[in-house]
N, C-alpha and C positions, 0 to 999 in steps of 0.2 A: 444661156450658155453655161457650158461647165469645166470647170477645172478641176485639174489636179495639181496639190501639193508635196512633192517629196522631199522632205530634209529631215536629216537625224537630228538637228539642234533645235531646240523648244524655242527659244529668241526667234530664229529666225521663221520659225513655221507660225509663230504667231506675228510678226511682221507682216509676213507674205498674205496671212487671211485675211489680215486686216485692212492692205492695199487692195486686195481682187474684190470681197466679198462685196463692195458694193455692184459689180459687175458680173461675179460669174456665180453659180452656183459651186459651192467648194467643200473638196475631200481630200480628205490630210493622210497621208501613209509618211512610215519612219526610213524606208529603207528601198533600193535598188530591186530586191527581190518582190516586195509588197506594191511596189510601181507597177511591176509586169503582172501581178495577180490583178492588179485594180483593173489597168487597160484590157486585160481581156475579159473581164465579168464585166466592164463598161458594154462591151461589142457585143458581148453573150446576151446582155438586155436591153440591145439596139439602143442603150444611150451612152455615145463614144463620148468621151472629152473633147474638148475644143482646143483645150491649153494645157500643156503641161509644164509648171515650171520645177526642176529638179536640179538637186544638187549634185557636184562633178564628188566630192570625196563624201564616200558613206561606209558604215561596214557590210559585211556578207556581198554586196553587189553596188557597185560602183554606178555612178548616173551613167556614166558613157555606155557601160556594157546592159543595163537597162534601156538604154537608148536604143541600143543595137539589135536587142531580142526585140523592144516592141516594135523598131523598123521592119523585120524579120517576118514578126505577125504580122504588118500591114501588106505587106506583098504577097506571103501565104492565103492571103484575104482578099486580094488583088484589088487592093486602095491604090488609085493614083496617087503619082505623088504630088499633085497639087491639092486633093481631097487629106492629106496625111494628118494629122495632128501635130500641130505649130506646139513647137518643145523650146522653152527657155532654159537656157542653161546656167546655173547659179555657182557660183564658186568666191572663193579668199585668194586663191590663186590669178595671179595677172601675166604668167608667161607666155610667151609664144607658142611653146608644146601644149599647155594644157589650153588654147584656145583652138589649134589646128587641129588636136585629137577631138574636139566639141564637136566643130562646124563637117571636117572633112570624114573623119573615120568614123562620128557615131550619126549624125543627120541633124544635129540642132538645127534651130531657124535663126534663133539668138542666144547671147552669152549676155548676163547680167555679172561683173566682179560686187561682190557683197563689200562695204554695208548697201542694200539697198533702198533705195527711197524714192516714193512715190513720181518723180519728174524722169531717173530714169525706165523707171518699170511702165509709165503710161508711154513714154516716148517707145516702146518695143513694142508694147500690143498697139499703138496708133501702126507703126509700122509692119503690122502683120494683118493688119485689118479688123481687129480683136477689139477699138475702142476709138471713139473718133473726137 
């Protein structure tokens, strides 16, 4: 299987590879913009992502509106949306707004609030069918 990682902070992108890697095959990008380049050169050489876990505050392209372009391309591509790409949503943030803006306006499957660690991250892919 493979993932993608998107987070501008170094800490947390090596946390994140280091919880997945024994499960997914994994590729790291810094930013909202370099997310939406990855996912489509994934689809361009028929090997999509399985997982994507990204971060809600980045510069140049924010997760959500990354979320939103690669939703965009999956329906332009006319992926159902049970075949979609299971997207975890990583954030410092714990409000109400920035969990409604995840799930409902961009398509997350999940929200992880950082610091992350391994009980809750395996408990989200158990939950998405990503680890058993």
């Amino acid at each position: 299987m493979r993932c993608l990682i998107v987070e501008d902070d170094f800490i947390s992108r090596k946390i994140l590879r280091e919880l997945l890697i024994p499960y997914f095959d994994v590729e790291i990008v810094v930013d909202g913009e370099e997310a939406v380049t990855a996912f489509k050169m994934a689809h361009e050489a028929k090997q999509p992502y399985d997982l994507i876990c990204m971060d809600i505050m980045m510069p140049r392209m924010t997760g959500n509106e990354a979320l939103k372009a690669i939703r965009e391309m999956e329906k332009a591509m006319h992926i159902p949306p049970n075949l979609e790409v299971k997207v975890i949503m990583t954030t410092a943030l714990d409000d109400p707004k920035t969990v409604f803006d995840a799930y409902y306006n961009a398509g997350a499957a999940a929200y992880i609030v950082k610091p992350i660690n391994k009980a809750k991250l395996m408990r989200e892919l158990r939950s998405l069918g990503l680890a058993s």
